[in-house]
C-alpha positions as a Markdown table, in Angstrom:
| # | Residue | x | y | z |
|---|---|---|---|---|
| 1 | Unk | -172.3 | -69.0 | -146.4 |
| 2 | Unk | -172.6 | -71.1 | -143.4 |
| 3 | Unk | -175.9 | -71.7 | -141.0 |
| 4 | Unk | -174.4 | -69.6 | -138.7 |
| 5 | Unk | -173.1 | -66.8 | -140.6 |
| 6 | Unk | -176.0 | -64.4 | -140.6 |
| 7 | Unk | -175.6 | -64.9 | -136.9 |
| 8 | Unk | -172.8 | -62.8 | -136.9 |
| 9 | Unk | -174.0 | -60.0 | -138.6 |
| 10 | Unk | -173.4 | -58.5 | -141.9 |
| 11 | Unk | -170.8 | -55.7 | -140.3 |
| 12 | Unk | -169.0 | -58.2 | -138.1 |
| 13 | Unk | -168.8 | -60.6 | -141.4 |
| 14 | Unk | -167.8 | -58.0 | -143.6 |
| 15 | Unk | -164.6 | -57.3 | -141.2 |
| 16 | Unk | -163.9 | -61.1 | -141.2 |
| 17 | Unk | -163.5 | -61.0 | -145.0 |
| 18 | Unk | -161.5 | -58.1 | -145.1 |
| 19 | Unk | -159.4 | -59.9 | -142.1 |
| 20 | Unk | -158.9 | -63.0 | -144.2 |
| 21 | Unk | -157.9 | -60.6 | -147.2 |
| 22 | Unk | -155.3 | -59.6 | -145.2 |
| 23 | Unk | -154.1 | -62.7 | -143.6 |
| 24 | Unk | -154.3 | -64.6 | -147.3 |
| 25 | Unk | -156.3 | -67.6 | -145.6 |
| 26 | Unk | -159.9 | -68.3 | -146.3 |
| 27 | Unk | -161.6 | -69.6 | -142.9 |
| 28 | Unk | -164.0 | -72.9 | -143.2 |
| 29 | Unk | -165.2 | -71.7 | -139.4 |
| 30 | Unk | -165.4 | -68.4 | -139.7 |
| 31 | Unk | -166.3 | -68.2 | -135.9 |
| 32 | Unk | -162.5 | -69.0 | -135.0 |
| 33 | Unk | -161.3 | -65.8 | -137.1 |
| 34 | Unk | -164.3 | -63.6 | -134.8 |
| 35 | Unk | -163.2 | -65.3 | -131.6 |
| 36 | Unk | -159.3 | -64.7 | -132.5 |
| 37 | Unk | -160.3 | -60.9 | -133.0 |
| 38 | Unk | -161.9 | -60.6 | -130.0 |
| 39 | Unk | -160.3 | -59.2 | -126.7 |
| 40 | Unk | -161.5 | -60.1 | -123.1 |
| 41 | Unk | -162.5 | -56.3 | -123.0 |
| 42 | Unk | -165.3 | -56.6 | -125.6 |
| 43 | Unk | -166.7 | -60.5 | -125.2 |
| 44 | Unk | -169.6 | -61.1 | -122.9 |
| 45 | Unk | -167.4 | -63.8 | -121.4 |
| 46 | Unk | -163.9 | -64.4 | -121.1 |
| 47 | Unk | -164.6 | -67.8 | -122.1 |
| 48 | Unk | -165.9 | -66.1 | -125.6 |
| 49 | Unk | -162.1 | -63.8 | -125.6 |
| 50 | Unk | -158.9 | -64.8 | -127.8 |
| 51 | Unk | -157.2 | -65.9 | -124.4 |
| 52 | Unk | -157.8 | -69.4 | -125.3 |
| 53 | Unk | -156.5 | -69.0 | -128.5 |
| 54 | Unk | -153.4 | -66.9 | -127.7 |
| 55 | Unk | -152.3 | -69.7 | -125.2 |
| 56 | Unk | -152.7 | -72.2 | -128.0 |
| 57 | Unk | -150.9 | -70.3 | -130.4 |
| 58 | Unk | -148.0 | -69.2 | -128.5 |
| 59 | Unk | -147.0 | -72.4 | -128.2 |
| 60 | Unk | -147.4 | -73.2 | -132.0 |
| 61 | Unk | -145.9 | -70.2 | -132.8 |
| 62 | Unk | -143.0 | -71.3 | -130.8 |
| 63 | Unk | -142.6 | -74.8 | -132.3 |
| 64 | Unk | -142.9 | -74.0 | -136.1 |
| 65 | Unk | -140.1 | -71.1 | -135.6 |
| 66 | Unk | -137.6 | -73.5 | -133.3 |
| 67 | Unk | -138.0 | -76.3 | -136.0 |
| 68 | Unk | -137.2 | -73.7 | -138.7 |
| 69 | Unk | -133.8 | -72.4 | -136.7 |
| 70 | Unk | -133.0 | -76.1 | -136.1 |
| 71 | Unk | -133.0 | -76.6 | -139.5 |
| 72 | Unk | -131.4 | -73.8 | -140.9 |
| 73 | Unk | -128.5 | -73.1 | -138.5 |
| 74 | Unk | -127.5 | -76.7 | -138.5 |
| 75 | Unk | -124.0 | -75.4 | -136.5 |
| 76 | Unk | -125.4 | -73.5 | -134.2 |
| 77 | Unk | -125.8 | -74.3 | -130.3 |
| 78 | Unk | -128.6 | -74.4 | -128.0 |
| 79 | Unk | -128.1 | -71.2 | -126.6 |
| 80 | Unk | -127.3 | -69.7 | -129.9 |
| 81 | Unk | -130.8 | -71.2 | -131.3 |
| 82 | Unk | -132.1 | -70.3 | -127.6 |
| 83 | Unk | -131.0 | -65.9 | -128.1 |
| 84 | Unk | -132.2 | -66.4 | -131.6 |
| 85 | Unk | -136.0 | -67.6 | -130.7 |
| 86 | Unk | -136.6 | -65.5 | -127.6 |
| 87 | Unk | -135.9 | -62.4 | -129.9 |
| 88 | Unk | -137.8 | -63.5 | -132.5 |
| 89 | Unk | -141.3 | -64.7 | -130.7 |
| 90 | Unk | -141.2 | -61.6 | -128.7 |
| 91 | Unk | -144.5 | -59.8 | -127.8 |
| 92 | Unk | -142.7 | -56.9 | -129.6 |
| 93 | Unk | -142.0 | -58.8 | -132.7 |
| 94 | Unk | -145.8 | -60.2 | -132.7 |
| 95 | Unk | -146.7 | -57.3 | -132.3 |
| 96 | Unk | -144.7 | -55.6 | -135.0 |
| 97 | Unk | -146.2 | -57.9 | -137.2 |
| 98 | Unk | -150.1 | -57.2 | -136.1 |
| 99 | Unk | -149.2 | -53.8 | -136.8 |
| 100 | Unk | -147.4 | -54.3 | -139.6 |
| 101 | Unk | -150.8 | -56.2 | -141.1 |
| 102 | Unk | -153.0 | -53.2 | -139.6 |
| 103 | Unk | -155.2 | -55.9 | -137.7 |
| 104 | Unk | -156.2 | -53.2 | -134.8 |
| 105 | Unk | -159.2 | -51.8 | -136.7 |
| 106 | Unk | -160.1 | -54.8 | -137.1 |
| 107 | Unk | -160.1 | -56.3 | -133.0 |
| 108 | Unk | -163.2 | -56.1 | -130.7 |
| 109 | Unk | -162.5 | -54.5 | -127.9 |
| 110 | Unk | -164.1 | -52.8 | -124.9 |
| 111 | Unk | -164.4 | -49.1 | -124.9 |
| 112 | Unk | -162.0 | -48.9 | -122.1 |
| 113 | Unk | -159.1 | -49.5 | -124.6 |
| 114 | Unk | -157.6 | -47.1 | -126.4 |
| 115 | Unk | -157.4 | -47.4 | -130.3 |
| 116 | Unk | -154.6 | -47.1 | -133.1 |
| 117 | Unk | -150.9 | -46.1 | -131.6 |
| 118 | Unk | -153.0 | -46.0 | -128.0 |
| 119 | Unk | -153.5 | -50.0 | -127.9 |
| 120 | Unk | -150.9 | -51.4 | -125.6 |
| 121 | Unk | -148.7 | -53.8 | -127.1 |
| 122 | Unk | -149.7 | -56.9 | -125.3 |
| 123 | Unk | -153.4 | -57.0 | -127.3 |
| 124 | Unk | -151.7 | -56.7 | -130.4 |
| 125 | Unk | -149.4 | -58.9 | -129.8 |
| 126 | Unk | -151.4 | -61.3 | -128.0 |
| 127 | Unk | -154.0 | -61.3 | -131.2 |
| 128 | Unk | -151.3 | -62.5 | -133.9 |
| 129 | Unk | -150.9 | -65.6 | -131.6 |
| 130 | Unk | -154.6 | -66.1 | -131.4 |
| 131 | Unk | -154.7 | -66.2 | -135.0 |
| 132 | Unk | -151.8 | -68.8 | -135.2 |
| 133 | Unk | -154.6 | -70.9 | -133.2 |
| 134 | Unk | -157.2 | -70.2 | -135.4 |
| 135 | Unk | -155.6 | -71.0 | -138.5 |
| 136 | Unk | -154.4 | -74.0 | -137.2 |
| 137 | Unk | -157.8 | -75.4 | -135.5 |
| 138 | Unk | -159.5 | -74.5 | -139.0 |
| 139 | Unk | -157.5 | -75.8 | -141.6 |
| 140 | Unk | -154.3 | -78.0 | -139.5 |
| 141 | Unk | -150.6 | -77.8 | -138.7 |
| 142 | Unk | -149.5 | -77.1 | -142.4 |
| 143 | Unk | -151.7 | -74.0 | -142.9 |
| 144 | Unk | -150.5 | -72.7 | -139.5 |
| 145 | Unk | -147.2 | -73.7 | -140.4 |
| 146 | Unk | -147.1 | -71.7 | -143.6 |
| 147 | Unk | -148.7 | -68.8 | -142.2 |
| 148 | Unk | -146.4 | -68.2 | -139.3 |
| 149 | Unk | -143.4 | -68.9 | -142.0 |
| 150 | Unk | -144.3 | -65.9 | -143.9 |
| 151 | Unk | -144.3 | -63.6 | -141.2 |
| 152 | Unk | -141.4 | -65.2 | -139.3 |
| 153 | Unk | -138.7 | -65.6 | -141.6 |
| 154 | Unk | -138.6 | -62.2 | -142.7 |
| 155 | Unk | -138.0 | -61.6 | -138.9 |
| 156 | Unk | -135.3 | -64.1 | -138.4 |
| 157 | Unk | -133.0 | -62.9 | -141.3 |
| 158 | Unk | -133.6 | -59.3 | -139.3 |
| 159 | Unk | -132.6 | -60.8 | -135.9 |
| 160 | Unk | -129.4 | -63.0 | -137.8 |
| 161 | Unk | -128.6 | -60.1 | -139.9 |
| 162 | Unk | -128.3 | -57.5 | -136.9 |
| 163 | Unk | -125.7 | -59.7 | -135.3 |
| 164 | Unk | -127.9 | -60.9 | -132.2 |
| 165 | Unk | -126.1 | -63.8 | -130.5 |
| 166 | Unk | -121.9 | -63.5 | -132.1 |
| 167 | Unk | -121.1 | -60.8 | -134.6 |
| 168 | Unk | -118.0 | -63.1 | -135.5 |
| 169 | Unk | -117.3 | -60.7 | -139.0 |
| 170 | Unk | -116.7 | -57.9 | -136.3 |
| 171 | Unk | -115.3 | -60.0 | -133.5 |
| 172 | Unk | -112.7 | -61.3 | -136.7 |
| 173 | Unk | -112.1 | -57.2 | -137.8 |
| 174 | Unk | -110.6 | -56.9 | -134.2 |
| 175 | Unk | -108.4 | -59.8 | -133.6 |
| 176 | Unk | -107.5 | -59.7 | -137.6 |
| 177 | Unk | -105.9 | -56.3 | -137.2 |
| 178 | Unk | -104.5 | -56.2 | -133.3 |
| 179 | Unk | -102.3 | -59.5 | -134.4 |
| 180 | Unk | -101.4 | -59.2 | -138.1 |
| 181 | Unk | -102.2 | -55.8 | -138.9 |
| 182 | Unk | -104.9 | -56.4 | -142.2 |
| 183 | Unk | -108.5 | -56.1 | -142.6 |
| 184 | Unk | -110.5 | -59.2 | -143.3 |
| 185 | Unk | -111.7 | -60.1 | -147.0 |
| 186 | Unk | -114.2 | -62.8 | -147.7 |
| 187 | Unk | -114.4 | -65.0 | -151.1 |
| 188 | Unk | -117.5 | -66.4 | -152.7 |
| 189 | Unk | -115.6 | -69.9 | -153.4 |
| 190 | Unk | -119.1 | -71.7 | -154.2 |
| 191 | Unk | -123.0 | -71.3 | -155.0 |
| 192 | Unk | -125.3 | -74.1 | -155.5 |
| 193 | Unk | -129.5 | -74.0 | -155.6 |
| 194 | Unk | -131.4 | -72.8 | -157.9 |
| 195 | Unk | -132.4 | -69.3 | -158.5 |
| 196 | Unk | -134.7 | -68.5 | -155.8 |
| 197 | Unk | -133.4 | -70.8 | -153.1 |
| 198 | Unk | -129.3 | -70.5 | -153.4 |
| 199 | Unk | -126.9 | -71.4 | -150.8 |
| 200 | Unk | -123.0 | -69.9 | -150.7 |
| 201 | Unk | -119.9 | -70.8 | -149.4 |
| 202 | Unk | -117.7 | -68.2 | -148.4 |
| 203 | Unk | -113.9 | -68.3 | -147.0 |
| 204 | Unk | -112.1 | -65.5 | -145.1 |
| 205 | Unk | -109.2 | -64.2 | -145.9 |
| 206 | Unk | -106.7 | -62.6 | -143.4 |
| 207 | Unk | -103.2 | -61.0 | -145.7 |
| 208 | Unk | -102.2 | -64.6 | -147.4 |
| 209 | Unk | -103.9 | -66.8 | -145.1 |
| 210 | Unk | -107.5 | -68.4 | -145.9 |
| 211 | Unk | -109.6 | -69.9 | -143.4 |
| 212 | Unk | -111.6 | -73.0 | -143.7 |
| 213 | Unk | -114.6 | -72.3 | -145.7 |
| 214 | Unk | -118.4 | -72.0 | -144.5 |
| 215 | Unk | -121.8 | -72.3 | -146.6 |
| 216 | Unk | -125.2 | -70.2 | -145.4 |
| 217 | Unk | -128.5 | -69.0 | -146.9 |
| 218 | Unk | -127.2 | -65.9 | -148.1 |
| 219 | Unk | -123.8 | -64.4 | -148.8 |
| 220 | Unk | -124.2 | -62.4 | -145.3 |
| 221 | Unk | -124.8 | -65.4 | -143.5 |
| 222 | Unk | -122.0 | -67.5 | -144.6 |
| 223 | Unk | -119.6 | -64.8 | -143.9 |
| 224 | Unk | -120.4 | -64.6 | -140.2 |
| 225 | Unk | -120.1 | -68.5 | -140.4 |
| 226 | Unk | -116.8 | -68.5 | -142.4 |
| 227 | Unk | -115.7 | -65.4 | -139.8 |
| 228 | Unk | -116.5 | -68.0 | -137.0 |
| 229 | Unk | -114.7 | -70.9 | -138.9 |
| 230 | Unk | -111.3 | -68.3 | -138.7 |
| 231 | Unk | -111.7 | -67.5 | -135.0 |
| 232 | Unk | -111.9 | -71.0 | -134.4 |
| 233 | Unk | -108.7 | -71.8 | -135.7 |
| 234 | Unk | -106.9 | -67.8 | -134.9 |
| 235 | Unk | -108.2 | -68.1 | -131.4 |
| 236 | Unk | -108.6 | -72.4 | -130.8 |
| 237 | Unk | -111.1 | -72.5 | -127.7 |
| 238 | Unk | -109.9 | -73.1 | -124.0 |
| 239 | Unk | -109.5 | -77.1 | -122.6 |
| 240 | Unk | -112.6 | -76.1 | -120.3 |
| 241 | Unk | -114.9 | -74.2 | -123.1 |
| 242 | Unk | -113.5 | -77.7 | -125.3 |
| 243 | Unk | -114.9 | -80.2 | -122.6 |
| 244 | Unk | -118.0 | -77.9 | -122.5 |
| 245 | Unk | -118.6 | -79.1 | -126.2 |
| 246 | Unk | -117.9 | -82.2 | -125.9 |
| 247 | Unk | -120.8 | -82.3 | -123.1 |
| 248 | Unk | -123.0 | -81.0 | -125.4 |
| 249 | Unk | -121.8 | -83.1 | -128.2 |
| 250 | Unk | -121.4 | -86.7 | -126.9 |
| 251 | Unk | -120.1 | -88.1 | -130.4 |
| 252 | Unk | -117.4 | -85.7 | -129.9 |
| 253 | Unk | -118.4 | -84.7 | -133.2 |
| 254 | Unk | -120.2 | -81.6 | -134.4 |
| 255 | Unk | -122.2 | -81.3 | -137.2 |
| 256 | Unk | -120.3 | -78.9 | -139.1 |
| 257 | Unk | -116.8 | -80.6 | -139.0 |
| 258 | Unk | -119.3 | -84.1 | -141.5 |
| 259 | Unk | -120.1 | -80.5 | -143.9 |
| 260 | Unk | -117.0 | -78.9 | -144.3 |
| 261 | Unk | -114.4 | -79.1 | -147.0 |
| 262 | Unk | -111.2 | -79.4 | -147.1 |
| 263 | Unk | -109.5 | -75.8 | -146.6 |
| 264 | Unk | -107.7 | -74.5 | -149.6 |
| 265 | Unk | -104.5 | -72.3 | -149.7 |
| 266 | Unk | -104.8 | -68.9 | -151.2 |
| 267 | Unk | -103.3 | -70.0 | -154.1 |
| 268 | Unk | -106.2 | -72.4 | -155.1 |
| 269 | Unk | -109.0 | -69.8 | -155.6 |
């Protein structure tokens, strides 16, 4: 126990632990954990809120999870990444997540507030972020990093998953049977990782044509991407959508034509 420990009170320290049980991170400063907890509401100054912290932790929060889209949608464009993030950093995901991890027992508050279901969305959102901030100031970026990972990745499957940006599997359904009358079929053509970490590479298939093929984190995820890969070539994109991506893209190169393979003929799988 720290010097200043017994400072806080054996109630108040209790609730700390219990809070760290829950996150799964043992504080050095136990006093960041307290001030992350505590809402303007129920400090004697605002100075001694989780304000502070939620500003600091918003903008981590936003960092670690636009480096992680970055890096696993390596085809994606700004303003995919850009619909992805906003849904995914939400105050209703954060809060989501609070809830998720039953955190509002645990918050000091002011006895204007209402408690449980009653607590408006904001504080319980706004204390996930302070937390981010805590974790980070007490043990550094890699901590924090791993922290908001946990919670965050779950959540951008969910987002990805629900189709939020391009549905292309549906968009492809559409166009697949208004101009040749069949229904899409997609075809595991590859698998590579080990066990708990596998990528796939999946190819659509429209009657006896098969479309250039397209690797993702997970079977679902590669078949939106190998969907996209079959629009691109059913329905090729217009000169001024073309010179758009070439603005973007000023080596006139995108990343996913250097990870591509050659597209195989039907008769090949």
């Amino acid at each position: 126990m720290t010097e200043y420990e017994p400072a806080l009170g054996p109630e108040v320290l209790a609730k700390l632990i219990e809070c760290e049980n829950i996150l799964g991170y043992q504080f050095i400063d136990r006093r960041l954990l307290h001030r992350a907890l505590t809402h303007a509401s129920g400090a004697n100054h605002r100075l001694d809120s989780n304000e502070r912290l939620e500003f600091l932790g918003d903008a981590i929060l936003g960092s670690v999870v636009c480096e992680e889209l970055y890096r696993i949608f390596p085809t994606a464009l700004e303003g995919e990444l850009t619909r992805i993030k906003s849904v995914v950093v939400s105050r209703i995901t954060c809060a989501k997540i609070s809830r998720q991890l039953n955190l509002a027992p645990l918050l000091v508050l002011g006895k204007g507030l209402g408690v449980g279901p009653d607590l408006p969305a904001s504080v319980v959102s706004d204390v996930f972020e302070a937390i981010v901030a805590a974790v980070y100031l007490d043990g550094g970026l890699e901590p924090a990093r791993d922290f908001v990972l946990e919670h965050m990745k779950p959540q951008i499957e969910a987002v990805t998953d629900a189709g939020h940006g391009e549905n292309y599997k549906s968009h492809l359904q559409q166009v697949a049977q208004r101009q040749f009358g069949n229904t899409p079929v997609y075809k595991l053509i590859d698998e590579k990782g080990p066990d708990h970490s596998k990528c796939f590479k999946v190819a659509a298939r429209v009657g006896d044509r098969l479309f250039e093929g397209a690797w993702g984190r997970s079977k679902k995820e590669a078949e939106q991407r190998a969907a996209c890969n079959a629009l691109e070539e059913i329905e090729p994109p217009s000169t001024e959508d073309s010179s758009a991506d070439v603005a973007n893209d000023p080596t006139g190169d995108s990343e996913r034509d250097m990870d591509v393979s050659h597209k195989k003929s039907a008769d090949e799988i």
